[in-house]
N, C-alpha and C positions, 0 to 999 in steps of 0.2 A: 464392553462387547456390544457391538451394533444387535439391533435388533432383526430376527425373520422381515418382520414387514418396511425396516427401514431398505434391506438388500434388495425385496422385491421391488419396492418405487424407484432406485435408482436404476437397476437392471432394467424399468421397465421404459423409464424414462428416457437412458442411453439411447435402447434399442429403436427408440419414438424417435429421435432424432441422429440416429443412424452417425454413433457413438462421439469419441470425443477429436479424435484427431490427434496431431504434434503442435508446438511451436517449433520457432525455427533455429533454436538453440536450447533444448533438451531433449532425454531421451524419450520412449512412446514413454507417455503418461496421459492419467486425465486432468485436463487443464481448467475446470472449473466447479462447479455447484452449482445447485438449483433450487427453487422456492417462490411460493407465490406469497405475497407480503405485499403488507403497506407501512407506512412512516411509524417507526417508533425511537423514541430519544433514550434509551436505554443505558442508563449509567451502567454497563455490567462490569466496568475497567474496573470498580471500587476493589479491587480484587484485598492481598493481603500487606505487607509492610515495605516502609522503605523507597526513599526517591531516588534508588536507583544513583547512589553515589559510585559512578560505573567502574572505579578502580576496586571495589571489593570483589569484585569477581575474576579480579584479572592474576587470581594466586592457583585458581583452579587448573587443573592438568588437562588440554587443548589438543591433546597428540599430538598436534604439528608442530605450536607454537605458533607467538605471535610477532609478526616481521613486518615493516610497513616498509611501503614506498612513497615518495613524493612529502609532503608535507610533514611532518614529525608528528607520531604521536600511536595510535593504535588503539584498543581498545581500554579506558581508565584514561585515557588523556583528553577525553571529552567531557570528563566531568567539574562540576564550577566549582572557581576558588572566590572566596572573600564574600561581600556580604551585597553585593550590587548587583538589583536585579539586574539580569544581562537581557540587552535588546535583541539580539542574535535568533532567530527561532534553529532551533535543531529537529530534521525530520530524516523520517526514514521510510522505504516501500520494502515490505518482503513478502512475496508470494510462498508460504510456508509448503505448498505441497499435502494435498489433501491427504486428511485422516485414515481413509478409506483406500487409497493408491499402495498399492502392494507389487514393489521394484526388488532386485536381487541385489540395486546399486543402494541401495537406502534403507535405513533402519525403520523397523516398525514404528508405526508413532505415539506409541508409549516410550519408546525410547528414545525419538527424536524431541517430545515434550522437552523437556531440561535444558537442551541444546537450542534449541529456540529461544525459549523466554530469558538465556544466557544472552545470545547475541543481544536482545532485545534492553535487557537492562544494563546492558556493559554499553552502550549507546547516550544513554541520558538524555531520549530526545523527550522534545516538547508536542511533538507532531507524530502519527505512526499511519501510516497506510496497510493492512494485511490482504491480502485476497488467497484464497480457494479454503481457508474456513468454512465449516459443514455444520448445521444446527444440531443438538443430539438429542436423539430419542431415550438416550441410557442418564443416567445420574453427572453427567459429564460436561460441562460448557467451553467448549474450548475457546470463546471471546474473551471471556472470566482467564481462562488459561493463561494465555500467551502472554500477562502483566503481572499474573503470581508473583508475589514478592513486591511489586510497584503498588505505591498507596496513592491517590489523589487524582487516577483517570479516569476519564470518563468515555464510556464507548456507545458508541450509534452506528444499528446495522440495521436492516428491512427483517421486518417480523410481519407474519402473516395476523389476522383479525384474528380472533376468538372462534374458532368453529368452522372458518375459513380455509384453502389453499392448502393443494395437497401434500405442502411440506410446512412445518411452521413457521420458519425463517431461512433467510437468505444475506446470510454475513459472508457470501463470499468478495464483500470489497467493503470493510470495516474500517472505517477511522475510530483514531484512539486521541483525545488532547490532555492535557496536561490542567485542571480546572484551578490553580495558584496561576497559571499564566491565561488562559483563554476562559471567557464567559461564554456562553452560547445567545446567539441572537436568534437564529433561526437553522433548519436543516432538513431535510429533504431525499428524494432519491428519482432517478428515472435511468431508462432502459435503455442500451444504443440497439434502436430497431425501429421501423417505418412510423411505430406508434409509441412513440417512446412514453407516454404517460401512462401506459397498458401496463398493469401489472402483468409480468412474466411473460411478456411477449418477446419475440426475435424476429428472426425472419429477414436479415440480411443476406443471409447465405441461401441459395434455392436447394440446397439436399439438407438445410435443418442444422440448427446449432444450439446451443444451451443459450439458455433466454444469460444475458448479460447488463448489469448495474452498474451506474455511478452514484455513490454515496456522497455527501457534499452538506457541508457548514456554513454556515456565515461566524465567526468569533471576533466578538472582542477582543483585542490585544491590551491584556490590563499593565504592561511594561514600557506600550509605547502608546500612551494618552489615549487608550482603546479606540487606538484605530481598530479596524473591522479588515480580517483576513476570511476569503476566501478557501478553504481548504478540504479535498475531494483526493478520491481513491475509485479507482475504476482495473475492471479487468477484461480485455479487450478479446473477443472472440479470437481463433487460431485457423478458423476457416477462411478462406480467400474468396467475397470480397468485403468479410466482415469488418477485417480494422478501418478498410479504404474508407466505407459507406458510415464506419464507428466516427472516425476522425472531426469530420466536418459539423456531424451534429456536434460532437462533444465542444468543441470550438464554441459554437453559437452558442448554444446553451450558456457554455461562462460568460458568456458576454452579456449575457439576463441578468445573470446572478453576482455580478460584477460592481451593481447600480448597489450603494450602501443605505442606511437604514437614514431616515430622517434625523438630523442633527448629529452622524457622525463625522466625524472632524477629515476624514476621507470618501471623497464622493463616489471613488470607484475602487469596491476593495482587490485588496492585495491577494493576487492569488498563488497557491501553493499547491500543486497538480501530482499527483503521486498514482504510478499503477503499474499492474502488468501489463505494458499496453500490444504483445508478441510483435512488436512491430521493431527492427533495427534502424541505426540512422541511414540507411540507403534504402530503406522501404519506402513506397508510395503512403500509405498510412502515417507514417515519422515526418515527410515531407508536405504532407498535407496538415497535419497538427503543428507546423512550427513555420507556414504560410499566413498569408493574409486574405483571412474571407470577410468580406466587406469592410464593414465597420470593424468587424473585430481585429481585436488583436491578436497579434501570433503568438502561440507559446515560445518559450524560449527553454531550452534545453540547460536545468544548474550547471549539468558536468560543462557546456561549453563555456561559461563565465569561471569558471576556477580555474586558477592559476597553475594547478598540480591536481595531481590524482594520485589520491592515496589507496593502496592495497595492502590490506590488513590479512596475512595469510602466512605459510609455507612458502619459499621462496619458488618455488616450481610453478605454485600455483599462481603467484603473481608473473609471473614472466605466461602464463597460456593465457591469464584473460586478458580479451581486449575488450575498446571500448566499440568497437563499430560490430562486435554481435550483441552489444545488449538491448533486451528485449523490455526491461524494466527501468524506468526514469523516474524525477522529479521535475517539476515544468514549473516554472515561473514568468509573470508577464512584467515589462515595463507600468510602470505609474501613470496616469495619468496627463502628467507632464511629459512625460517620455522617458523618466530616469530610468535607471534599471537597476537590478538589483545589485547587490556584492554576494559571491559568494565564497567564505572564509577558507573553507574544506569543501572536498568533497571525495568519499569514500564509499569503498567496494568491500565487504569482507568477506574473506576467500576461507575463513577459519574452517577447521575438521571437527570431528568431535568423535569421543566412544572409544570401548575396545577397537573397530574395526577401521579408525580413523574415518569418519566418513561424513560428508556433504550433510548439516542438518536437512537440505530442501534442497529439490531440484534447480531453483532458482538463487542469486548470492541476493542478499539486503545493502540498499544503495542509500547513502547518507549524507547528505546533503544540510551544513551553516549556511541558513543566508542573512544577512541584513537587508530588509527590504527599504526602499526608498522611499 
């Protein structure tokens, strides 16, 4: 149960910035979180058992069931056989749909919990991006949450100082790694807005928008002779001309953090881009993130490099989604040399959940094998 003075901050902070807005493939909800914070490396993934060998969960009752298309397999069929470390990284972005968003399409999120942290570990990634996570003022952590049952993550989200910021944290754009596969080298955070070093600042949009984070790693890859990956989670404002004015910083910025660590065996790490970014591929936003600003490199969009696209769902609901309204990606850049990546799979899952068959989050969870180059 939220607390009196957590409802008054947010109510009060809405109304301060003259509320939350749409994106442009769900219904009205609020599309973010807030928090004044600075850098903390916060193992809170250490949650409870189990690496998430993703076919033990695929006996449980789905309402819809589970039907793919494109590529074989569905949920449990991504999980590893034999005993060979696999070079493959497995990642996923899901925008879980805040705590606090109270829909008549959507289950409470006590009862959406279970249904989450299911998608989550029927997945077996290596990589997790989550955004609109909310810190809790009650006995509750939902970063710790969403890996329940998964043993050996490790999570980094923006926590505010000791006595600091009027909220205590700001995990609305959470990475999760895997710490048997990635070491941490270093990690960090900044804000897409004029000053982006400011804690909790915005101010892309002139009628006011919820301050917005990218979270971001450097890791070791201890599978593939630790090379050093890049790996960030970002949630893009839903006000216009937030994403546009979001895009080009976020661009540049990778391109800083891109330079590897002294005597890593790749000079320019591999990156792995993961967020709500509200922007579709026919958005100016999408079109400006997957351009070429100076020097840097353009993102590249996983789903364009697969061969197939998989949907993991209800047959109904595989035949409504398409690819050119999603709003949520995985971005990858060419190597250094110019390779690019492979990518194995690439999946959308459309699953239901509950008595009432329904949508865990407003948003589906996009999953993305790549072998990087």
């Amino acid at each position: 149960m939220r607390s009196p003075l957590f409802l008054a901050v947010w109510l009060g902070f809405l109304l301060a910035v003259g509320g939350c807005g749409t994106s442009p493939s769900e219904p009205a909800a609020f599309d973010g979180a807030a928090g004044d914070a600075t850098a903390n490396d916060a193992a809170a993934g250490d949650a409870a058992a189990g690496d998430a060998a993703a076919g033990d969960a695929a006996t449980q009752d789905d309402g819809a069931g589970d039907t793919t298309v494109g590529a074989a397999g569905g949920p449990g069929s991504w999980a590893d056989g034999g005993a060979t470390p696999r070079t493959t990284i497995r990642v996923m972005s899901f925008n879980v749909l805040c705590s606090f968003c109270v829909f008549p399409d959507y289950d409470p999120w006590t009862e959406r919990v279970p249904h989450l942290q299911r998608v989550i570990a029927d997945h077996n990634v290596d990589l997790l991006g989550l955004q609109e996570l909310t810190f809790a003022w009650d006995d509750k952590d939902e970063v710790a949450d969403m890996i329940a049952g998964l043993q050996g993550f490790a999570a980094l989200y923006y926590q505010s100082p000791k006595g600091e910021g009027a909220l205590p944290a700001y995990p609305d754009a959470t990475i999760y790694y895997r710490k048997s596969r990635f070491e941490l080298v270093k990690n960090g955070y900044f804000w897409l807005s004029p000053t982006p070093d400011t804690a909790f600042s915005s101010g892309f949009a002139a009628k006011g928008s919820l301050p917005r984070i990218v979270a971001w790693a450097a890791l070791k890859d201890l599978h593939r002779g630790g090379r050093e990956v890049l790996f960030l989670s970002t949630h893009f404002d839903n006000n216009s001309p937030s994403q546009e004015k979001s895009a080009p910083l976020l661009v540049e910025r990778i391109a800083l953090l891109r330079v590897s660590s002294a005597g890593a065996p790749n000079a320019l790490r591999e990156l792995v881009g993961v967020g709500d970014f509200n922007a579709t591929p026919s958005s100016a936003a999408y079109k400006s993130l997957t351009a070429k600003h100076g020097a840097a490199a353009p993102l590249i969009d996983s789903q364009t490099l697969a061969t197939t696209i998989e949907r993991i769902g209800a047959p109904a609901d595989q035949a409504a989604w398409q690819v050119a309204d999603g709003i949520d990606h995985i971005f990858v850049t060419a190597s250094a040399t110019g390779a690019l990546p492979t990518v194995l799979r690439w999946a959308v899952d459309l699953r239901r959940f509950g008595a009432k068959d329904r949508f865990p989050s407003d948003h589906w969870p996009v999953l993305a094998e790549v072998q990087l180059p």
